[in-house]
C-alpha positions as CSV (number, residue, x, y, z in Angstrom):
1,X,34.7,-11.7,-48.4
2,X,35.7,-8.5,-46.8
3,X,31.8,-7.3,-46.9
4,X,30.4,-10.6,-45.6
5,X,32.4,-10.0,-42.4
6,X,30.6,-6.4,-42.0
7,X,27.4,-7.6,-42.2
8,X,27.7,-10.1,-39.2
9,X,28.0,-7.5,-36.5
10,X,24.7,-5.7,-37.3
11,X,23.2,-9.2,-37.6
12,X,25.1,-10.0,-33.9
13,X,23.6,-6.6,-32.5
14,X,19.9,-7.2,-34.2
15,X,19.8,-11.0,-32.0
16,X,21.8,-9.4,-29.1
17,X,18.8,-6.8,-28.7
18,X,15.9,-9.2,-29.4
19,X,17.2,-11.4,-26.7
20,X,17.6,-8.4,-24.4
21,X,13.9,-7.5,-24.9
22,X,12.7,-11.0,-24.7
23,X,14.2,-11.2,-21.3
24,X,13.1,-7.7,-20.3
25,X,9.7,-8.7,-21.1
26,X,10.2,-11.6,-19.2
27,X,11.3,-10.2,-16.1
28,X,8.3,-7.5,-16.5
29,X,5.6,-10.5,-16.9
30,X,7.1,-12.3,-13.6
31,X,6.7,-9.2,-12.0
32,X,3.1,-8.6,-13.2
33,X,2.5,-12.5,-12.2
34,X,3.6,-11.9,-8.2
35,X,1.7,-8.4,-8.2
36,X,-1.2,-10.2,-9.3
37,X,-0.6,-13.3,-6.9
38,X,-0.1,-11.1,-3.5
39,X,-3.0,-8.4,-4.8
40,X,-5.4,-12.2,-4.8
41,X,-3.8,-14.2,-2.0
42,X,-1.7,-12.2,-0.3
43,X,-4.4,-11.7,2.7
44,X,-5.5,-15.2,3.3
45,X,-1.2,-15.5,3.7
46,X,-1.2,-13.2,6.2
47,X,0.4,-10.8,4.3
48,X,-1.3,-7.4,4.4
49,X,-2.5,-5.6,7.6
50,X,-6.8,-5.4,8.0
51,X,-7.0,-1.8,8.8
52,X,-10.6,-1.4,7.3
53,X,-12.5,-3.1,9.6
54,X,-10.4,-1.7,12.9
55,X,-10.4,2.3,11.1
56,X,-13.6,3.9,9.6
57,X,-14.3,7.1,8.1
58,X,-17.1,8.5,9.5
59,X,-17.7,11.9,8.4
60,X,-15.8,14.8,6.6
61,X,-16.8,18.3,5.8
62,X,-14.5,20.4,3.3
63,X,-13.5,24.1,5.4
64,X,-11.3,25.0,2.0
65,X,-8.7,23.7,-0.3
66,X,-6.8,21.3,1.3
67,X,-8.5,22.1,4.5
68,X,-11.2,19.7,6.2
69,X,-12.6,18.5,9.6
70,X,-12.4,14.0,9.5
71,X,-14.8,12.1,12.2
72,X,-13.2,8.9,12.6
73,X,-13.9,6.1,14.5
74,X,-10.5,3.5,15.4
75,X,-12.2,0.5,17.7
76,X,-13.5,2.8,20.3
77,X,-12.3,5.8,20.2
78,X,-13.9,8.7,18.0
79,X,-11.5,11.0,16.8
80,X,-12.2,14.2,15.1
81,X,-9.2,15.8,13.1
82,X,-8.1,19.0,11.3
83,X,-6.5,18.0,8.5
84,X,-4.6,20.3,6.0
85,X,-1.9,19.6,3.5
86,X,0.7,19.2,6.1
87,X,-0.9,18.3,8.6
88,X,-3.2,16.5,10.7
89,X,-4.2,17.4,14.5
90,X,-6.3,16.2,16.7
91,X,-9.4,18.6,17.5
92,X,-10.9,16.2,20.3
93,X,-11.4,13.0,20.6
94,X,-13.9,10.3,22.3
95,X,-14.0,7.0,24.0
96,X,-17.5,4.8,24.3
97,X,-17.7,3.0,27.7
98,X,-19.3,-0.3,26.2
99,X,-16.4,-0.7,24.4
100,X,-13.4,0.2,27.0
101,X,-11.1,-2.1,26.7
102,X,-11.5,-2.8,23.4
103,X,-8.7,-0.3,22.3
104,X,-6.4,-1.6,24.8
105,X,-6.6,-5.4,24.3
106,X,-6.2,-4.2,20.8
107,X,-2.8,-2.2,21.4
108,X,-1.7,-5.7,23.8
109,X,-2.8,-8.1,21.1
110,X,-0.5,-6.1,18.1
111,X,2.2,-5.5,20.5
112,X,2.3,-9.3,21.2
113,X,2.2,-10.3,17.4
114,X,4.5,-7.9,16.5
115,X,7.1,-7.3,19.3
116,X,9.7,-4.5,18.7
């Protein structure tokens, strides 16, 4: 009898650590499951911010490694930027008439959403 009481504690550690990865593949899989979920829906919720339309890249031009000139256009204001690997600094920078107030009903319209 004495040997049938060792060989329940293995058996006891085998279960314990199949249930331990069952749930550890379970947590994993939810996980996945809302990744998935906001990645699909999470804009029509509101839930990420719709920079691509309001920001666009509209040129670069490499000067070495890790050093380039960025034209880029936010509502209306044309930027260009020296950028380097840490840094980024504004070289000059642009703002079209037709579009004037654009930038700043843009500025009152996220400060309003968003107060803080």
């Amino acid at each position: 009898m004495p040997e049938a009481d060792m060989a329940m504690p293995s058996w006891d550690f085998g279960l314990a650590a199949l249930k331990m990865a069952g749930g550890l593949f379970l947590v994993l899989a939810l996980l996945f499951l809302v990744l998935f979920l906001l990645k699909r829906y999470g804009h029509k919720a509101g839930l990420t911010r719709h920079l691509s339309r309001d920001l666009q890249v509209l040129g670069q031009v490499s000067l070495g490694p890790r050093k380039s000139v960025v034209m880029v256009r936010y509502l209306n204001k044309v930027m260009v930027l020296g950028v380097t690997d840490s840094s980024i600094t504004l070289l000059t920078e642009t703002v079209h008439d037709h579009e004037h107030n654009a930038f700043a009903s843009h500025l009152e319209h996220s400060q309003t959403k968003n107060p803080g």
